[in-house]
N, C-alpha and C positions, 0 to 999 in steps of 0.2 A: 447644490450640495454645500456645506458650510461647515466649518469647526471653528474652535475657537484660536485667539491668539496666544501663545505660548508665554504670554509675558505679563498682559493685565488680563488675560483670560475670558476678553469678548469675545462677545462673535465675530466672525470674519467668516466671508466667501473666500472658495479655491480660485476663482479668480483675480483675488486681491492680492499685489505687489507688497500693501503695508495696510495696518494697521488704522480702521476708520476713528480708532479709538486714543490711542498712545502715540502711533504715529511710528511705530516698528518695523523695520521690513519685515517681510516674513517668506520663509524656505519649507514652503509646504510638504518637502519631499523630505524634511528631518524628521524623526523622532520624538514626541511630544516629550517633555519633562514630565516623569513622576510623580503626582501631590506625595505629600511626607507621608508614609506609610501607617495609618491610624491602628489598624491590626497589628503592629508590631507592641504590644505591652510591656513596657519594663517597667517595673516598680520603685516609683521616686517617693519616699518618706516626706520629703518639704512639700510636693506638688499637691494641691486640695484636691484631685481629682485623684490620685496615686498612679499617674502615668508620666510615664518617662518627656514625650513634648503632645500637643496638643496643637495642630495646625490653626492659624488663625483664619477665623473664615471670612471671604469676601466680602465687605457689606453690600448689601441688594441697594441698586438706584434707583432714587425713587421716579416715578415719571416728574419728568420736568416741563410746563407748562410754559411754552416760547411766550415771551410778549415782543410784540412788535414794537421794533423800535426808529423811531423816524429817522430814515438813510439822510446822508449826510456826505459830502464830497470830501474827503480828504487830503491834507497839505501835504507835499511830498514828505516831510518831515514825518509826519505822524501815519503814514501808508510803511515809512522805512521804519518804522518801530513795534507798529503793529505785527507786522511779517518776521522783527528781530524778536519778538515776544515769543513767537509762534516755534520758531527754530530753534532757539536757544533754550527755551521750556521743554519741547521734544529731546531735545539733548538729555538734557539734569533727567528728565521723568523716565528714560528706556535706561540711563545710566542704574538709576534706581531697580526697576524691573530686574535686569539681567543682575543687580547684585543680591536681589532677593531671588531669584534663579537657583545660582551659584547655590545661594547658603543653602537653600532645601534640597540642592544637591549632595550637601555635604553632610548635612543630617543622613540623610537616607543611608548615605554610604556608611555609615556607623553604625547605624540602624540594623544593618544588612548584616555587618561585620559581630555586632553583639548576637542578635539571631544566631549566625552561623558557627557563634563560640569561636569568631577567630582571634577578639579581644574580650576581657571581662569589664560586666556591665559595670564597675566602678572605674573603669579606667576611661569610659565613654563618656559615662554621666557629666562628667563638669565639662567637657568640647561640647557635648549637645546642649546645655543650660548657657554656654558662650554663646553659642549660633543660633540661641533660641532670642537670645536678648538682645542680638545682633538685627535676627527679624522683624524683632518687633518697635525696633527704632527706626528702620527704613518702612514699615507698615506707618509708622508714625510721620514719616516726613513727606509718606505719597499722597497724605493728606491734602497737602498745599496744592493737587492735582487734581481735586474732586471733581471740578467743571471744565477742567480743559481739554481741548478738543485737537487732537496733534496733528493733523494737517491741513494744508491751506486748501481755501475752494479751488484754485488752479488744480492741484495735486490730483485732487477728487474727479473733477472733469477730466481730463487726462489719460486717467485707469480708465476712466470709465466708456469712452472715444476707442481708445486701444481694444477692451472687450468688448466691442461693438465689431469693431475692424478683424477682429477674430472671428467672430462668427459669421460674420460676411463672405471671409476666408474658406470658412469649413462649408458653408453652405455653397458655395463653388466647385467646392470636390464635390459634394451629391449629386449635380446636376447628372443626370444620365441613368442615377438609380431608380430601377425598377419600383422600388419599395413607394417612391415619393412622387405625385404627378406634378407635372409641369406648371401646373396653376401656382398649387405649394409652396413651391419653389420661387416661383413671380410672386407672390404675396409676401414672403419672408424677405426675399432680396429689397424690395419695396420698403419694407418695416426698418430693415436694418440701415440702409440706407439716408432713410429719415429721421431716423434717430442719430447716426453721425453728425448730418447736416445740422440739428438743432444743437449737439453739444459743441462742434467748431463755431456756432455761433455766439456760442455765452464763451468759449476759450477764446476765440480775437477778443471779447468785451476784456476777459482777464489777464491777456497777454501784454493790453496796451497799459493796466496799471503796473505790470508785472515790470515790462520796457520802463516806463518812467520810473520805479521804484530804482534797476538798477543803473540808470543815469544820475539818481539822487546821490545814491551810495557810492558810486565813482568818484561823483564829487566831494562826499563825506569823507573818502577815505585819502582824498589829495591834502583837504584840508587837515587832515589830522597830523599828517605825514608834514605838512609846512609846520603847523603845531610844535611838533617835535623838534623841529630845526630850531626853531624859533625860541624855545625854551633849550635848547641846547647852548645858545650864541648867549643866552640873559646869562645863563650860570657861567658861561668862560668868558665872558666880559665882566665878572662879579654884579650885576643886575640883580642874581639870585642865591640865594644862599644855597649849600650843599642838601640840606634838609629839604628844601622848598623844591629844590630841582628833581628830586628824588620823588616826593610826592606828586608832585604833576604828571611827570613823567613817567610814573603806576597810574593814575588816572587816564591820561592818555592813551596810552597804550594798552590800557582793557579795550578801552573804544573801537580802538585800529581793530585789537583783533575780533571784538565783537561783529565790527564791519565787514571784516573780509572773510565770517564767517557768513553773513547774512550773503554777501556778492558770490560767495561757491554756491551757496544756498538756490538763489538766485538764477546762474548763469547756467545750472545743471537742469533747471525748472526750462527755463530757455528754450534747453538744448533737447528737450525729450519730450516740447512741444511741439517737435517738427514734424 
């Protein structure tokens, strides 16, 4: 069983945590959002079509034709960027979603509210031609997201190990049910089983890049932190000027917190491999 995700509006199974797409958690037991209510017609004189908003529609993907690409080991450095690429794009890209959410929540409520004659349709018109251009500017920026893939293969294996471990689970309580023979039951335990076994085996493979990545980033994040010091002691020994100290020290300190974003990132990956 499947529906989709409430934010870039893939598909996703009920058994998914987040998003194989965006990279969203997702609370299967909420209430889908709304699309903007097209049947709602209110008559807009500027609009070419003479309706009030006109939802933008998703563009269709087109199939994407994998080329393979020759694997390549990579240096602890570029394993710790890859991964900060990964995280910190998931960020910006659901940040976007749920603020394209919001807005179509907020049409709608107007939407609703003109309908219902609780406000008059000129008093609506220009909040909804705000929140329409609102839309279409973060429609605009989720461009720069066309190919991105928001979670890491760790992540993927993981869910996927976990719903495995579940149905092992369930298939434990039927033992004894009349409904199902014993064979049955020894064929699926069998299946499920070996399906664990081979996903723990590609998870140690990605546990040990995972382990090094955040050894990399411990050390990334000591060094940033002597960085700091260190450009601390230039400016109060006059080494750097006020200006210069100041700019470094916004430079640096994006890094830091960049870092110790990637190391919760990280250590929570860790933690929920066990």
């Amino acid at each position: 069983m499947s529906s989709e995700c409430p934010y870039c509006h893939s598909p996703v199974k009920q058994s998914w945590n987040f998003c194989r797409r965006c990279g969203a958690r997702l609370e299967h037991d909420l209430a889908q959002v709304d699309p903007i209510k097209e049947e709602i017609a209110i008559e807009d004189p500027e609009s070419p079509t003479g309706v009030i908003y006109e939802p933008i529609k998703p563009v269709e993907e087109e199939e994407k034709v994998e080329e393979k690409e020759e694997k390549k080991e990579l240096t602890d450095d570029e394993l710790v960027e890859r991964i900060a690429d990964v995280i910190l794009s998931r960020e910006r890209y659901n940040e976007l979603l749920k603020k394209k959410k919001e807005l179509d929540n907020e049409i709608n409520i107007l939407l609703d509210r003109v309908t219902n004659k609780l406000i008059p349709k000129e008093e609506a018109l220009p909040k909804i031609k705000k929140l329409k251009q609102e839309v279409e500017e973060v429609t605009e920026l989720e461009k720069e997201f066309e190919n991105f893939e928001g979670i890491l293969p760790i992540e993927e294996i993981i869910e996927d190990r976990n719903n495995e471990r579940i149905k092992l689970k369930k298939l434990k309580s039927l033992k004894g049910d009349k409904a199902i023979s014993a064979s049955t039951i020894a064929e699926m335990e069998t299946k499920y089983k070996k399906n664990i076994e081979n996903l723990t085996v590609k998870l140690n493979i990605e546990l040990a890049k995972m382990r090094k990545t955040f050894d990399a980033v411990s050390r990334k994040l000591k060094a940033l932190q002597k960085e700091l010091e260190v450009l601390y002691v230039k400016f109060q020994t006059g080494e750097m000027s006020e200006t210069e100290y100041e700019n470094e020290k916004k430079r640096v300190s994006g890094e830091l917190n960049k870092m110790k974003k990637v190391s919760n990132a990280v250590a929570a990956i860790l933690a929920e491999a066990k």
